[in-house]
C-alpha positions as CSV (number, residue, x, y, z in Angstrom):
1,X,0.0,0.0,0.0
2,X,1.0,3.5,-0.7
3,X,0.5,6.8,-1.2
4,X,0.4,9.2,-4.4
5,X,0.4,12.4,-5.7
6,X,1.1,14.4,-8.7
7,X,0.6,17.7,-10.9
8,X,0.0,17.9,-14.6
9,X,-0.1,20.7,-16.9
10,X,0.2,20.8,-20.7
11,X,1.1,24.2,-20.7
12,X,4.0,24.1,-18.3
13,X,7.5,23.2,-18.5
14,X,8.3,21.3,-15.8
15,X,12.3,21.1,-16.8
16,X,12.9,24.5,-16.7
17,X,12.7,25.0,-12.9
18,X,13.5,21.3,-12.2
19,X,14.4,22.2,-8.9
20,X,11.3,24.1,-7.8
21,X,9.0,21.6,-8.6
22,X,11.3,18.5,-7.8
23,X,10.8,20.0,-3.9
24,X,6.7,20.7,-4.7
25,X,6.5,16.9,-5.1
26,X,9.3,15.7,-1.9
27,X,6.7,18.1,0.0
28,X,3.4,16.1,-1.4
29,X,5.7,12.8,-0.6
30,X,6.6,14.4,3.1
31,X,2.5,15.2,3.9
32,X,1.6,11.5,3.2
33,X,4.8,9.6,4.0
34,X,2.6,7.6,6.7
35,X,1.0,6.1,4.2
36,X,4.3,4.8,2.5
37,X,7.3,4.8,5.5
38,X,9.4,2.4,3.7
39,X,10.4,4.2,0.9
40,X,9.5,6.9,-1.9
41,X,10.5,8.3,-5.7
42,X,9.5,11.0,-7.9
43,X,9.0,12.2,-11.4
44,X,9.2,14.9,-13.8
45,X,8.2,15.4,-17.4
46,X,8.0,18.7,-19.2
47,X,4.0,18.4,-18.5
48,X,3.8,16.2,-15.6
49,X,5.4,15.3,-12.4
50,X,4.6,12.4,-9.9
51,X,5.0,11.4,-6.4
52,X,4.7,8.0,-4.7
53,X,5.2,6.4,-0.8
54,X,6.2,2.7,-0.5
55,X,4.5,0.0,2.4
56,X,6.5,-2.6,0.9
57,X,4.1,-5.7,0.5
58,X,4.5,-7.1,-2.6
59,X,7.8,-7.1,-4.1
60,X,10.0,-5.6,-2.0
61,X,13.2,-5.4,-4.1
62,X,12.5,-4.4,-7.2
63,X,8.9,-2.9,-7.1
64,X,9.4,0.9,-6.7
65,X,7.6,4.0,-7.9
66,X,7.0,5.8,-10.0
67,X,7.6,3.4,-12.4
68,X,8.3,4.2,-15.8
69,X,8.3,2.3,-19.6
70,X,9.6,3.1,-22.8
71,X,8.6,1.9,-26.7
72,X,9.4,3.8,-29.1
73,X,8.6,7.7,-28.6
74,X,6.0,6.6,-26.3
75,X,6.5,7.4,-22.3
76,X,4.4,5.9,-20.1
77,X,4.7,6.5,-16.1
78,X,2.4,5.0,-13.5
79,X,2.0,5.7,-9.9
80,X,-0.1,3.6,-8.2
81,X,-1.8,2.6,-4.4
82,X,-3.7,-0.5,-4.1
83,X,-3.1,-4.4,-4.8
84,X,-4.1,-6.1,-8.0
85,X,-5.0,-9.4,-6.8
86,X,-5.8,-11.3,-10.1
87,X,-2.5,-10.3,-11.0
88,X,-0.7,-13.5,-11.7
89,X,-3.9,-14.6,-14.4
90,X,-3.0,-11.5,-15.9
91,X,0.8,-11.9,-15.9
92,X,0.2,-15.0,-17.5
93,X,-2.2,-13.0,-20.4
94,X,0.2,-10.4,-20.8
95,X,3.1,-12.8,-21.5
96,X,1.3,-14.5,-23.7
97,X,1.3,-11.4,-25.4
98,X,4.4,-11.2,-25.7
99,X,5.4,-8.8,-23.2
100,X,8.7,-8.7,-20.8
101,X,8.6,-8.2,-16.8
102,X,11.4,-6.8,-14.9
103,X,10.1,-6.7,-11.7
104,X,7.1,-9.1,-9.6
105,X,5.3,-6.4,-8.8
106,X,1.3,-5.6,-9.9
107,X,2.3,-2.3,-10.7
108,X,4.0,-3.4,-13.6
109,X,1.2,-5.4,-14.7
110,X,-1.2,-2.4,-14.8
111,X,1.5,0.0,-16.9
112,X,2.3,-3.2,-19.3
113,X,-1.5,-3.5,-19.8
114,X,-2.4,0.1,-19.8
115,X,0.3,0.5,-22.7
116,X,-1.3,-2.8,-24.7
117,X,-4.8,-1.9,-24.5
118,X,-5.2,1.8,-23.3
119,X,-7.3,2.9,-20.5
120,X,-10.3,0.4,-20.9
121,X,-7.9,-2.6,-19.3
122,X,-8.8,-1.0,-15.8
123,X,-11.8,-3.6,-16.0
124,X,-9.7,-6.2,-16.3
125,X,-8.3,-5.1,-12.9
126,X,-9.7,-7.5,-9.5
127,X,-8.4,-5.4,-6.7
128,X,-8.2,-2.2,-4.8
129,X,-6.7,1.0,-6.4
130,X,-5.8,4.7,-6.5
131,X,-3.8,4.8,-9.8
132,X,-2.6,7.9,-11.9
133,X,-0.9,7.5,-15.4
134,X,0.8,9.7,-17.4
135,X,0.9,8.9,-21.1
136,X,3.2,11.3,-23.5
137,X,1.8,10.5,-27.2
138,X,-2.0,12.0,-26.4
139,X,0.2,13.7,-23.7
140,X,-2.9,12.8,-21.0
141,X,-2.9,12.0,-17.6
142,X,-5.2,9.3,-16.4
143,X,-6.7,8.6,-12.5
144,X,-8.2,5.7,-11.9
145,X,-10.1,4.6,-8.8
146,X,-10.9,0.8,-8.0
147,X,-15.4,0.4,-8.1
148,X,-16.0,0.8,-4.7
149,X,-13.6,3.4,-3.3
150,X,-11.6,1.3,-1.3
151,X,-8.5,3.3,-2.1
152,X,-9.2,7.3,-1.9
153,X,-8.2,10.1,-4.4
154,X,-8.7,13.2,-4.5
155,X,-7.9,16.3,-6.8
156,X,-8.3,20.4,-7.4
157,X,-7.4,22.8,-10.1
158,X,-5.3,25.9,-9.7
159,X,-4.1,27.9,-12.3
160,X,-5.0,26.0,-14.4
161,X,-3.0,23.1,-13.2
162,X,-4.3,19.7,-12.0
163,X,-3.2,18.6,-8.4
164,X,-4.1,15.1,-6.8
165,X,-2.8,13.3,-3.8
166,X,-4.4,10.1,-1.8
167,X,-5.8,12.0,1.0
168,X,-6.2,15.5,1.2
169,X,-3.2,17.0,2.7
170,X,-1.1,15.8,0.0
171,X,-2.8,18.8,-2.0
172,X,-2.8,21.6,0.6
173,X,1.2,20.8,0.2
174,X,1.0,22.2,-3.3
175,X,1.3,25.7,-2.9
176,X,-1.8,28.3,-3.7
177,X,-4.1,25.0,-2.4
178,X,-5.6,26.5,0.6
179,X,-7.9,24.9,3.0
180,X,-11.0,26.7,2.2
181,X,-14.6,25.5,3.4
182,X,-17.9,27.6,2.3
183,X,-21.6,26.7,3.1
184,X,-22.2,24.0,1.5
185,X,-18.8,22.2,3.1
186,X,-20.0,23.0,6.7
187,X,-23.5,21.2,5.4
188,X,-21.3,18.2,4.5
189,X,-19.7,18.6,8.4
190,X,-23.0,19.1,10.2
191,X,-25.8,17.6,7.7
192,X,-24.1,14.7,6.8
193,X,-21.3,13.7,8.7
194,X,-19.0,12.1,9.3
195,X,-20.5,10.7,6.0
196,X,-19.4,13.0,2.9
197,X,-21.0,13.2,-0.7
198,X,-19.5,11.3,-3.0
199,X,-17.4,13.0,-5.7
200,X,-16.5,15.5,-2.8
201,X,-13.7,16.9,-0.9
202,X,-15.6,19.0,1.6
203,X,-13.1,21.4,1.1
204,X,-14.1,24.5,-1.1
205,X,-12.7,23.3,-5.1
206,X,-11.7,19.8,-3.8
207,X,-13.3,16.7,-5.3
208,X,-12.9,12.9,-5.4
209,X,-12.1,10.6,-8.3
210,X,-15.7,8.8,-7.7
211,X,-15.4,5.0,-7.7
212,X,-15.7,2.8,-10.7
213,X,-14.3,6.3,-12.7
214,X,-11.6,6.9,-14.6
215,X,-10.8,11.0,-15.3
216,X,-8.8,11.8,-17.8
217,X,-6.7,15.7,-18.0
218,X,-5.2,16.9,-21.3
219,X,-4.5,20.1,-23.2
220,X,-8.4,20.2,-24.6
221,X,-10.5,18.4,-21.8
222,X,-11.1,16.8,-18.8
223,X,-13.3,14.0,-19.3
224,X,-14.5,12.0,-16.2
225,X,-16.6,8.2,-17.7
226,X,-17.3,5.3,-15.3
227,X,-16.3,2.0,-16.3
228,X,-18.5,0.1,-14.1
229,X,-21.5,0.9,-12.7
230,X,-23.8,-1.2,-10.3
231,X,-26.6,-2.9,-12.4
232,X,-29.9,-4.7,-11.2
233,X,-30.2,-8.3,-12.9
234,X,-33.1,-10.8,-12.3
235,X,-31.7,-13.4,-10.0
236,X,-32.3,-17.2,-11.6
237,X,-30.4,-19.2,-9.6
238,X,-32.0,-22.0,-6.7
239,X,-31.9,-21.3,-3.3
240,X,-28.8,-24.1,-3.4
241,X,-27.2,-22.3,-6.4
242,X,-27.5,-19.1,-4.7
243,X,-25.5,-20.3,-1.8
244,X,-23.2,-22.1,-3.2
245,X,-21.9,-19.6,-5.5
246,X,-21.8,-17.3,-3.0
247,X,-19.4,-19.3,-1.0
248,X,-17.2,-19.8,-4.2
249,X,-17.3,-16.0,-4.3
250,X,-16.3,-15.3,-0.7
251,X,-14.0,-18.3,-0.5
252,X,-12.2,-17.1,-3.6
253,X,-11.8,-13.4,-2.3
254,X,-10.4,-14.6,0.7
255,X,-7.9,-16.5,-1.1
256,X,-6.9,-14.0,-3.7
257,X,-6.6,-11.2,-1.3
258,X,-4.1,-13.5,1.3
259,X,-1.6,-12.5,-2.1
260,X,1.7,-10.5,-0.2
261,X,5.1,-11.2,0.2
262,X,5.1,-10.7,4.0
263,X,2.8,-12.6,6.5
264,X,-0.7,-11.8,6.7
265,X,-3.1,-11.2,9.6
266,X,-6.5,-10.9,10.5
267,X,-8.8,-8.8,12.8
268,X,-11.3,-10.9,14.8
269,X,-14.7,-9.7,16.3
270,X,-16.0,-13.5,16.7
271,X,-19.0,-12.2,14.9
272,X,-19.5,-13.9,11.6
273,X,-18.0,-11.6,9.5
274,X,-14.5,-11.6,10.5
275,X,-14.6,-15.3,11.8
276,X,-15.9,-16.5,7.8
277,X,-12.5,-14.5,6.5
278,X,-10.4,-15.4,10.1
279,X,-11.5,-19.1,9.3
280,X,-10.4,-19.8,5.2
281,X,-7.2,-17.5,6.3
282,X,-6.2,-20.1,9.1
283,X,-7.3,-22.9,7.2
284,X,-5.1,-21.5,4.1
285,X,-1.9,-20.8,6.0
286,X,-2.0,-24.5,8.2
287,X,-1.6,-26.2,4.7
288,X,1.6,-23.9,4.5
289,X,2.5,-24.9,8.0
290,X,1.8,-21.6,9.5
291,X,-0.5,-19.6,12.4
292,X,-2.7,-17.3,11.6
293,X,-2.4,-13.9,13.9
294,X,-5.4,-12.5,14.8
295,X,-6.2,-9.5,16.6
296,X,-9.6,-8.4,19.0
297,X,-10.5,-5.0,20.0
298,X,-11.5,-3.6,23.3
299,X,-11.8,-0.8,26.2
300,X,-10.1,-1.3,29.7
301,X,-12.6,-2.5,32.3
302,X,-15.5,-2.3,29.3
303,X,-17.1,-5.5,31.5
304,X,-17.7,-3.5,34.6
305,X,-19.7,-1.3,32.6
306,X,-21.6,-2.6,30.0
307,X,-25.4,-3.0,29.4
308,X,-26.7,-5.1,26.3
309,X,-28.9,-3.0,24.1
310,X,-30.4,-3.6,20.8
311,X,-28.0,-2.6,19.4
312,X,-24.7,-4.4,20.9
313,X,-26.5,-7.5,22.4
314,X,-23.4,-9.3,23.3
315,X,-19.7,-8.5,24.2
316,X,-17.0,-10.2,21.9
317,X,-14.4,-11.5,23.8
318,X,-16.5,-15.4,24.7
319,X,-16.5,-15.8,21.2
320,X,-13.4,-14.3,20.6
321,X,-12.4,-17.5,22.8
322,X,-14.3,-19.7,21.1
323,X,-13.1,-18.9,17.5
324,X,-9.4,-18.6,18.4
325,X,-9.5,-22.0,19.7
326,X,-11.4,-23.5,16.8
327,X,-9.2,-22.2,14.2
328,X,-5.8,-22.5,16.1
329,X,-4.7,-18.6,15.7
330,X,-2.6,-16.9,17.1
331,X,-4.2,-14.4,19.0
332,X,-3.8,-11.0,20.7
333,X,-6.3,-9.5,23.0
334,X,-5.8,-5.6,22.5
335,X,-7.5,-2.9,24.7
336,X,-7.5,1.0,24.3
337,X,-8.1,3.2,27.5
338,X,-10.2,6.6,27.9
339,X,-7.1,8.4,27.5
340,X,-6.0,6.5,24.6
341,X,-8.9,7.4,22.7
342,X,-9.6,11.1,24.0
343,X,-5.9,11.8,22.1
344,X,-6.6,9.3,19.3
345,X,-10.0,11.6,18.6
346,X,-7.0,14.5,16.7
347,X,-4.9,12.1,15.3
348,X,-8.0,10.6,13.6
349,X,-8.7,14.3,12.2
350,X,-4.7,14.1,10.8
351,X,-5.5,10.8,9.1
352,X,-8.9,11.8,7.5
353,X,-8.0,15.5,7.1
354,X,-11.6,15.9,8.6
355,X,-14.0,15.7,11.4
356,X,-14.9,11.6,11.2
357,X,-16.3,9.3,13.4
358,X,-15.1,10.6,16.9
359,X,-14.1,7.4,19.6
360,X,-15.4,4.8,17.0
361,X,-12.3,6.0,14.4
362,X,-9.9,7.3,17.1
363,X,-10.2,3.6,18.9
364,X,-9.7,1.9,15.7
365,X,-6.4,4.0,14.8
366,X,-5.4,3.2,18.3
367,X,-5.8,-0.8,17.7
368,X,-3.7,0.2,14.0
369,X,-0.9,1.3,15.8
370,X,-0.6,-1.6,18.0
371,X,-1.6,-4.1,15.5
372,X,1.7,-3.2,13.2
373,X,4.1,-4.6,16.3
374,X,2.9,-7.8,14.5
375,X,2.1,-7.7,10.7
376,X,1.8,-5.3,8.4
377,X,-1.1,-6.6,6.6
378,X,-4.4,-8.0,8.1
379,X,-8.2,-8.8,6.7
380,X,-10.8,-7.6,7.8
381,X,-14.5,-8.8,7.6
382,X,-15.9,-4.7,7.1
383,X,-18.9,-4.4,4.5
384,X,-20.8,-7.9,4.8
385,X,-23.5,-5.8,6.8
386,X,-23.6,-3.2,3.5
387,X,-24.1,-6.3,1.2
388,X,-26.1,-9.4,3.0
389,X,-28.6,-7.0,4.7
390,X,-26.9,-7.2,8.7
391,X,-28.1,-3.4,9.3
392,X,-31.2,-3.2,11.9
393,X,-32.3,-0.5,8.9
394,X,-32.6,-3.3,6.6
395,X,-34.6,-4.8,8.3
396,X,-37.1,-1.7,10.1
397,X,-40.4,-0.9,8.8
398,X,-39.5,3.0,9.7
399,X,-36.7,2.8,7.2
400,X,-39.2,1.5,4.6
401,X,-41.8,4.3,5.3
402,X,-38.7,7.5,6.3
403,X,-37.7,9.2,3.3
404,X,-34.3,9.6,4.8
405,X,-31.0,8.1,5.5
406,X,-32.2,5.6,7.6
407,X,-28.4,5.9,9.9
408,X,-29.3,9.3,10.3
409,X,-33.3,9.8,10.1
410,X,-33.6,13.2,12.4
411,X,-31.9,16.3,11.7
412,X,-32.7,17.5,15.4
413,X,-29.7,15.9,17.1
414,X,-27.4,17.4,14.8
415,X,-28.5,20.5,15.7
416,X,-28.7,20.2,19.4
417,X,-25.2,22.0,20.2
418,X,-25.2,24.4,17.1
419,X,-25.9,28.0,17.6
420,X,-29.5,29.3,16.1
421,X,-27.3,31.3,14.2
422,X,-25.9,28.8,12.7
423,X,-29.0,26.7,12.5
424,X,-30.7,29.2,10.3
425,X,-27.8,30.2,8.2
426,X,-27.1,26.8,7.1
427,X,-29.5,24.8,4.8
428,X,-29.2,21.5,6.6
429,X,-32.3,19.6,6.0
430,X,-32.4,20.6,2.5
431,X,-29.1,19.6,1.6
432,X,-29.4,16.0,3.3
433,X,-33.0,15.7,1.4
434,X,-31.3,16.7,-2.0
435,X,-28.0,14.3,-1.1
436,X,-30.1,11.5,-0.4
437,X,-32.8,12.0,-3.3
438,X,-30.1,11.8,-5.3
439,X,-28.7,8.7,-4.4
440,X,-32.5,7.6,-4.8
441,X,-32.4,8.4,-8.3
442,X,-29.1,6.7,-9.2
443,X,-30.5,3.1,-8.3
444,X,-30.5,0.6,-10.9
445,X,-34.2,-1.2,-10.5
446,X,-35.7,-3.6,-12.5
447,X,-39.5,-2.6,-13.8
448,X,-40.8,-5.7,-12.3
449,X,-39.9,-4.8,-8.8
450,X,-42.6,-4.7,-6.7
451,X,-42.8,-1.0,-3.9
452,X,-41.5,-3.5,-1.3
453,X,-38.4,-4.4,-3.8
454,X,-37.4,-1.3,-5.4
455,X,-37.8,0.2,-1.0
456,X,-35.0,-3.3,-0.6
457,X,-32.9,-1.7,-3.6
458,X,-32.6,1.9,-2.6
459,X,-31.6,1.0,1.1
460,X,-28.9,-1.4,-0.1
461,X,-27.8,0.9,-2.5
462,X,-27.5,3.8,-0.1
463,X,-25.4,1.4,2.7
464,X,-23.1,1.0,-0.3
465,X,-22.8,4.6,-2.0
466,X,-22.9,5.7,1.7
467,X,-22.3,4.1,4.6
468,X,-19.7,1.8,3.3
469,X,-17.8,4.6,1.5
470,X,-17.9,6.0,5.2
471,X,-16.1,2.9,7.1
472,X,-14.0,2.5,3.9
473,X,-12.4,5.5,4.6
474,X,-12.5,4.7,8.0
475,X,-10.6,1.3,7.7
476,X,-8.3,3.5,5.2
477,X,-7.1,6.0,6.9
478,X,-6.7,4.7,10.7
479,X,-4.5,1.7,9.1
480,X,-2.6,3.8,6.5
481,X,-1.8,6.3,9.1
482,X,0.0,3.6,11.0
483,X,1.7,1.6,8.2
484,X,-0.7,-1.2,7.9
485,X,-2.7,-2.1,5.1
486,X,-6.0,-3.5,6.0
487,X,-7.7,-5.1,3.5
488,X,-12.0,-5.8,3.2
489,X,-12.3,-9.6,0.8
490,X,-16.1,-9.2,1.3
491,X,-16.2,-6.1,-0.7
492,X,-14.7,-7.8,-3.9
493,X,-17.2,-6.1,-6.6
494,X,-17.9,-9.7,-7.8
495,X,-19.8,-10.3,-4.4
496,X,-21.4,-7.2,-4.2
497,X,-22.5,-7.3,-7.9
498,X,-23.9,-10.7,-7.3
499,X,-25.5,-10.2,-4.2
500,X,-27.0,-6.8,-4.7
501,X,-29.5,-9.1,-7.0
502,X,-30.4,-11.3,-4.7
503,X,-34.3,-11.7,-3.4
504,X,-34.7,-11.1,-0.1
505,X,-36.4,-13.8,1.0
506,X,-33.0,-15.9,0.1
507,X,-30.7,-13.1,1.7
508,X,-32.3,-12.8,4.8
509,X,-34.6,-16.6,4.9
510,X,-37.7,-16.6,7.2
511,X,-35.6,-13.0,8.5
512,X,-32.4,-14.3,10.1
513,X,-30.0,-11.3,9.4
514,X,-27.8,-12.3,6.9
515,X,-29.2,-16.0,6.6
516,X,-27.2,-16.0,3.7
517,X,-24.2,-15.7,4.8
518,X,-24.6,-18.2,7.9
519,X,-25.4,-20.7,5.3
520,X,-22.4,-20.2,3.5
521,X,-20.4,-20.5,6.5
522,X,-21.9,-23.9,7.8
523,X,-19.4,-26.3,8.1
524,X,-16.3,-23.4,8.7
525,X,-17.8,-21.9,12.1
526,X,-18.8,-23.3,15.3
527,X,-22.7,-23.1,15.6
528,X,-22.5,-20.2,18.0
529,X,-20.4,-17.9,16.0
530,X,-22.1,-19.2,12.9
531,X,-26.0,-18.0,14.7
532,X,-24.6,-14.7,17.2
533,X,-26.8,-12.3,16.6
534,X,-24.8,-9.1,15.4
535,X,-23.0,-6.7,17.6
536,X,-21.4,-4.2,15.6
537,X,-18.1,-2.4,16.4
538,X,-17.6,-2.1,20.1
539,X,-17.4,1.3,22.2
540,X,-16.6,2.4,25.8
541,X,-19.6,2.2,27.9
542,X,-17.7,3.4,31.2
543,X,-19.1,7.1,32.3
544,X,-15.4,8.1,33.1
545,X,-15.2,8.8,29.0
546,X,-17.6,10.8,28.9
547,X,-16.7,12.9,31.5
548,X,-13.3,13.2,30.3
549,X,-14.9,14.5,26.6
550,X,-17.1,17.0,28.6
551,X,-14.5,18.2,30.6
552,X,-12.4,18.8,27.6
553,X,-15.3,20.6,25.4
554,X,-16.0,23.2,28.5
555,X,-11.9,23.9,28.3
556,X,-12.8,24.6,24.6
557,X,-15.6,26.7,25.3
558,X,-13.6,29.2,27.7
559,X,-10.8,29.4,24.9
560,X,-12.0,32.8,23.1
561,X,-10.0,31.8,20.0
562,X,-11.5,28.4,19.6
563,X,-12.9,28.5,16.1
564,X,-15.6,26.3,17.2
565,X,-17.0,28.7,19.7
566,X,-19.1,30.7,16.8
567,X,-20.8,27.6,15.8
568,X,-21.8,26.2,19.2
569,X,-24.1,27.6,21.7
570,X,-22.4,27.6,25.0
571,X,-25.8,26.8,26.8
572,X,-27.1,24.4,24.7
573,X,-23.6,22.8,25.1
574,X,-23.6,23.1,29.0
575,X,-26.8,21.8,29.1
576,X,-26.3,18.7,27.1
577,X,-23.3,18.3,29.6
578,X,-25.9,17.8,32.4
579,X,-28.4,15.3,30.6
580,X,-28.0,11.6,30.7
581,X,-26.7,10.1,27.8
582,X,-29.1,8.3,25.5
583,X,-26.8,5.1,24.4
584,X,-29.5,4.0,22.1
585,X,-30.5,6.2,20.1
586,X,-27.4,7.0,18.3
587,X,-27.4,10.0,16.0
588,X,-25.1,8.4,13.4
589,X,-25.2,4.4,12.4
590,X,-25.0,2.1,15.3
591,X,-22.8,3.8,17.8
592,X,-22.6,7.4,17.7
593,X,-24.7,8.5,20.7
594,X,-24.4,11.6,23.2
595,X,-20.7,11.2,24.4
596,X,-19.6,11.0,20.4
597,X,-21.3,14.3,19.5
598,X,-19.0,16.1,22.6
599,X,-16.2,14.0,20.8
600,X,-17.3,15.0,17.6
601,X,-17.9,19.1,18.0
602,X,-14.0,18.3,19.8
603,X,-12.6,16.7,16.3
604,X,-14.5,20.1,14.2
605,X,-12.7,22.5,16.8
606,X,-9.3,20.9,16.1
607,X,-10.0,20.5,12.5
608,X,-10.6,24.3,12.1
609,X,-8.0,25.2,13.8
610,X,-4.9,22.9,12.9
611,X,-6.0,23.3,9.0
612,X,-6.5,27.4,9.6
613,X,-9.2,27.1,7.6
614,X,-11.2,30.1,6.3
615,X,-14.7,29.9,6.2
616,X,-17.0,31.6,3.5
């Protein structure tokens, strides 16, 4: 895994001042070097320059970037983060082709079929990517991003120019980029977040190569086409069929996506999610001769204080137990404290280069950093609840019947600490109606769909365009931040293509959440791992956190130069400091209840101020 970044230009000359814009991209290199610690190159063209960060994975001696071809006239140069994990079928293609490798590496495959078939062999590609090619015979530059956004990048124009970097700092080190957020950005913050649209940056000017998109810059245009798009398909297979290709499919990503040079790991819930992928990983590595690692996540003294709900029924650690014993792991029991995650909550904001999802990311980068004592890359089982239905919304007649996202329903939360300034300057409910409506109007539906069908389709399709794309990000930037690449097999596009189209009543049978997926997994779980009812992500129940997020918001509220303080209402937020929490109702997904809106309004105060930014 990596990170890149670039400029392009066709009316520059990038030669003339090599210097000058040699030390533009070691500064776009420097801003997202966590992303790539172990090493890093650069290159200039007369129209072009790129930048790249190394975590070595996959070829580690010969396999650094940017990398560059020659035939003929022709100059190609790629930059690319992501793995390609069909890569050795299309190896194999290629040198049928008659083409010649230098190195092992899947970048080479790309550039080698980028300069045989042009920009269309991106669907060839299984795998996660950010990838930017620069091509001197059109004399274009090309960004690709894998279908569903796995791997961010983002972009701006100044002057003219084209800049684009992984996450957003890498552009702010360009210089005129400036960190610039008008109404509609702080809409994105308080409407919709820590969800952002897709296709935007937040920032004033900045946007996001959308997934499943190529873009393409060059002296005449700036073309953006999607090469795959979700599609609805009738679904003909039996009940038997059905399951059994859908193990095939999840057994297969597994498999493909164990592909690195260095050992691989796996994080373990003992829900079913991460036990399936935990499970065919172990299995996979004992025919080697090898233990799996696997990691759990927890809060100090969490037992003392936690109260099943229905929304976290169950603690994890029993089956935790359980699992690791059945599949002979190696296992490591880790455990952030308050503290931990109160600091975590701004180095979350440095990883995401925005306000995200407070304790629930912070913890997460916390468990990153310790989890790269051991490997450097791990699976995850993130986005089976986006595809097999596992979401209480799924699943809720209110979410049938609310035209609204159905993680976020009420606006009225969002606006409990916001001054009535604010409130009425900024067109919140409007500009979540119009995001969502929009997303409404992008689903693929069939015209036989029946009201109850086409309701199934614009849910799932939301959890994917949505909230998916949220804990992507998520899972990408907490692991990236810390050197560890984190990978999500469920969320191969083949699954999600294939089990978009599914009927309900096989995806969910007689309403067991995710029936589907327990059936696939018969035979490769113990029976209670393979029937636990979910429990999502888990979260510090003890009181002392949220006293510790209070106390640190009123410290904020008697700073006079805390940017936050002329958004907030110091009453409102001083009495919301003396209300009981309300654990179940969360305002955002699952999890984000009362003490993650103090954390939250926290992470926009430090966002403000550490990017200076000037609001419009």
């Amino acid at each position: 895994m990596c990170g890149i970044a670039g400029f392009y230009n066709p009316d520059e000359n990038y030669t003339v001042k090599k210097g000058k814009w040699q030390h533009i991209l070691e500064d776009m290199n420097r801003a997202q070097k966590r992303r790539g610690p172990d090493d890093e190159g650069t290159y200039l063209s007369p129209l072009c320059g790129l930048a790249h960060v190394r975590l070595e994975i996959i070829d580690l001696f010969t396999g650094q970037q940017p990398m560059v071809r020659k035939k003929a006239d022709r100059e190609c140069a790629i930059v690319f983060n992501g793995e390609i994990y069909n890569m050795e079928e299309l190896k194999r293609e290629l040198l049928a082709q008659g083409a010649v490798f230098s190195t092992t590496s899947d970048t080479e495959v790309i550039l080698t079929g980028y300069m045989l078939y042009g920009k269309n062999y991106i669907k060839k590609l299984n795998g996660i990517f950010a990838i930017a090619v620069w091509d001197s015979i059109p004399g274009t530059l090309s960004l690709f991003r894998d279908r569903l956004g796995v791997k961010p990048l983002f972009y701006t124009m100044t002057d003219q120019t084209l800049v684009f970097a992984s996450e957003i700092k890498g552009l702010f080190a360009y210089p005129g980029v400036s960190p610039v957020v008008d109404r509609d950005g702080l809409c994105e913050i308080f409407a919709l977040g820590p969800a952002k649209t897709y296709g935007k940056g937040v920032f004033k000017n900045i946007w996001e190569v959308l997934p499943g998109h190529c873009v393409i810059f060059s002296k005449k245009s700036c073309t953006a086409e999607a090469y795959w798009k979700l599609e609805s398909r009738p679904h003909e297979d039996s009940v038997e069929r059905t399951i059994e290709k859908t193990a095939w499919l999840v057994e297969d990503a597994v498999k493909k996506q164990m592909l690195s040079d260095i050992p691989v790991s796996t994080f373990l819930s003992g829900g079913l999610d991460s036990s399936l992928v935990t499970a065919i990983c172990a299995r996979e590595l004992k025919k080697q001769g090898k233990v799996l690692n696997t990691f759990s996540f927890d809060f100090q003294d969490n037992s003392k204080y936690f109260e099943a709900n229905s929304f976290q029924p169950s603690q994890d650690r029993p089956y935790v137990e359980q699992m690791t014993a059945f599949a002979g792991t190696n296992h490591h029991f880790l455990e952030c404290s308050n503290q931990d995650q109160l600091e975590c909550l701004y180095r979350a904001v440095d990883a995401r280069d925005l306000p995200c999802m407070a304790d629930v990311e912070s913890s997460m980068l916390y468990f990153c950093s310790k989890v790269t004592d051991y490997n450097k890359v791990t699976l995850t089982g993130e986005c089976a609840d986006e595809i097999f239905g596992g979401y209480p919304w799924f699943h809720d007649q209110k979410a049938f019947q609310t035209n609204a996202f159905p993680w976020s329903v009420s606006m009225e939360p969002r606006q409990a600490l916001l001054s009535d300034d604010v409130i009425r300057a900024l067109p919140m409910e409007e500009y979540a109606r119009a995001a969502y409506e929009r997303t409404i109007g992008e689903t693929p539906l069939l015209p036989e769909d029946t009201p109850e069908e086409k309701r199934r389709r614009e849910i799932a399709y939301l959890n994917l365009r949505w909230f998916m794309a949220t804990l992507l990000d998520r899972m990408d930037r907490t692991s990236m931040y810390n050197g560890l690449e984190a990978r999500v097999p469920l969320a191969d596009h083949r699954i999600v293509e294939y089990v978009f189209n599914i009927p309900w009543h096989i995806k969910c049978p007689n309403g067991v959440v995710k029936g589907l997926l327990r059936h696939v997994g018969k035979g490769m779980l113990p029976e209670e791992i393979l029937w636990r009812r979910k429990s999502p992500y888990p979260k510090t129940y003890d009181p002392a956190y949220e006293k510790l997020l209070g106390n640190r918001l009123k410290e904020v509220l008697s700073d006079p130069a805390a940017p936050v303080r002329t958004l907030l209402d110091e009453k409102k937020v001083r009495a919301f400091l003396c209300s009981p929490s309300d654990y179940g109702k969360p305002w955002y997904g699952q999890l984000m209840a009362g003490p993650q809106m103090l954390a939250y309004m926290l992470q926009v105060n430090y966002w403000l101020e550490k990017y200076h930014i000037q609001i419009l």
